[in-house]
C-alpha positions in Angstrom: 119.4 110.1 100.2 119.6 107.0 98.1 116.5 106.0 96.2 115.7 102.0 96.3 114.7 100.8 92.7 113.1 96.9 91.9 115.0 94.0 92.6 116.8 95.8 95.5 116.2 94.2 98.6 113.5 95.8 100.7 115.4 96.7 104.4 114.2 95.1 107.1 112.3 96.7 110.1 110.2 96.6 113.2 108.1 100.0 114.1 105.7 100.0 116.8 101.8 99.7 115.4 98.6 102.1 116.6 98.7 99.6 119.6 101.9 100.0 120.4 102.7 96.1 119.3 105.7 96.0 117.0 105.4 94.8 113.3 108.6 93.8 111.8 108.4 93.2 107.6 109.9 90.0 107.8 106.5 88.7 109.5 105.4 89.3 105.8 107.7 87.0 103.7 105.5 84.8 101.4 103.3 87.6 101.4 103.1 90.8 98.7 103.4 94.3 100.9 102.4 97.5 99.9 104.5 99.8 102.3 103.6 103.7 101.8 105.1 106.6 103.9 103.1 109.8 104.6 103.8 113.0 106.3 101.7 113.6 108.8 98.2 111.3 110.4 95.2 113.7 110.3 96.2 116.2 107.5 93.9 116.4 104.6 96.0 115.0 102.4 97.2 111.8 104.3 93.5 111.5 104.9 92.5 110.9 101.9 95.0 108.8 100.8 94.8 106.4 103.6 90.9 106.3 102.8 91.1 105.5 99.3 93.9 102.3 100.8 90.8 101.7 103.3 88.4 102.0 100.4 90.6 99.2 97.8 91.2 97.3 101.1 89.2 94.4 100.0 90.8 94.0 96.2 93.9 94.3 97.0 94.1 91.5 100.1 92.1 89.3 97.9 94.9 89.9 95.5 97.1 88.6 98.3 98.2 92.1 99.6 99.3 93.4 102.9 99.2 97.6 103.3 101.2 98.9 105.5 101.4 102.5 106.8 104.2 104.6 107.7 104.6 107.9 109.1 106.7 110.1 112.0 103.9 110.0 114.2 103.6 108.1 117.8 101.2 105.6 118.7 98.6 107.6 120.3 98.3 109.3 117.2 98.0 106.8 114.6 95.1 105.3 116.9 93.3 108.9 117.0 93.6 108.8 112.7 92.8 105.4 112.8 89.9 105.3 114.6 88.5 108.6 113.5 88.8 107.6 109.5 88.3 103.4 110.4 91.5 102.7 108.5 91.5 98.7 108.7 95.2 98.3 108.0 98.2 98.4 110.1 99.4 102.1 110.8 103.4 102.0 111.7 105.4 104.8 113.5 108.8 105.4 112.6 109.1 108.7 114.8 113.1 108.4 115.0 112.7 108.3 110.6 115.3 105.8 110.3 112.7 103.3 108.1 111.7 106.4 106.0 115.7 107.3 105.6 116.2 103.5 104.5 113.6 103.8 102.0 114.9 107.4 100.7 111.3 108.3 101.9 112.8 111.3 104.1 115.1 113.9 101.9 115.0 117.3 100.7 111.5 118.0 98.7 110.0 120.9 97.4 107.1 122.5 99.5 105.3 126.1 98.2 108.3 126.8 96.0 110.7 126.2 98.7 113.2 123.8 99.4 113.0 122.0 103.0 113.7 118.7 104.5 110.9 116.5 105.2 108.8 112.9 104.6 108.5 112.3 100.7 105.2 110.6 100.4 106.3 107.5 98.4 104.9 103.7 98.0 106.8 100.6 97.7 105.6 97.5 96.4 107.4 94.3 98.0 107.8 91.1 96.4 107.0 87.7 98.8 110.6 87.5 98.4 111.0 90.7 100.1 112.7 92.3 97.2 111.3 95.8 96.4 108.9 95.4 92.8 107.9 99.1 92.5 109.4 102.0 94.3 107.4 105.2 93.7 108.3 108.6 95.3 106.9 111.6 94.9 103.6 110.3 94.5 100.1 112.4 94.6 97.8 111.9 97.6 95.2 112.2 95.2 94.7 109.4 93.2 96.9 107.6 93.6 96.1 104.4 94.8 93.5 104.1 91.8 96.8 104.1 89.5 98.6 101.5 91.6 95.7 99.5 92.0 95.3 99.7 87.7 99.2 99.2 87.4 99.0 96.1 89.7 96.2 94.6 87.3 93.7 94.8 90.5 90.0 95.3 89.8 
């Protein structure tokens, strides 16, 4: 698994959306995208990470941001999580994990002391240009957006 760093170019996709209507990044160009990958729609921890997205939804797009979800899950499920939490933001799936495997968002990881394969909950931040500005992995459900929302300047 190759990790992406800034300045690399972000790779290019379509994934079908909650709707099953496909979003490709290049739609995005000329805009700033925060792309973030998470294991699994519905689990406690995805929950409240896509909430506190929901939640800074208005500061970031008035900063000129786009979020974008990502996880393995189909269509039908990423409408249940979407309209159970009323996430406002585009939910992608990527069921085949080819996008998560570009972004070195799929890889061994650590889980309960053991080592397994599986989704590496990780956030990119994409540059209008559509070269990657911040590639994070590893990051904490918890929390984190408030840090990337204070390391983006946002308030």
């Amino acid at each position: 698994m190759s990790r992406l760093e800034p300045g690399d170019a972000a790779p290019d996709f379509t994934l079908t959306d909650a709707d099953g209507n496909d979003v490709s990044l290049e739609s995005f160009r000329g805009k700033r995208v925060i792309l973030y990958f998470y294991p699994a729609a519905m689990t406690p921890g995805c929950t409240k990470q896509a909430c506190d997205f929901r939640d800074n939804l208005g500061a970031l797009t008035g900063k000129g941001f786009v979020v974008l979800g990502v996880s393995k899950d189909k269509p039908a499920k990423l409408q249940q999580f979407r309209e159970h939490d009323g996430l406002t933001f585009p939910l992608l799936s990527d069921v085949g994990l080819d996008v998560h495997k570009a972004y070195g968002a799929y890889g061994e990881k650590t889980n309960y002391g053991k080592t397994i394969m599986g989704v590496i909950r990780s956030t990119f931040v994409i540059d209008a240009d559509g070269k990657i500005e911040k590639a994070l992995y590893n990051v904490k459900a918890t929390g984190h957006v408030a840090r990337l929302v204070k390391e983006l300047g946002i308030s």
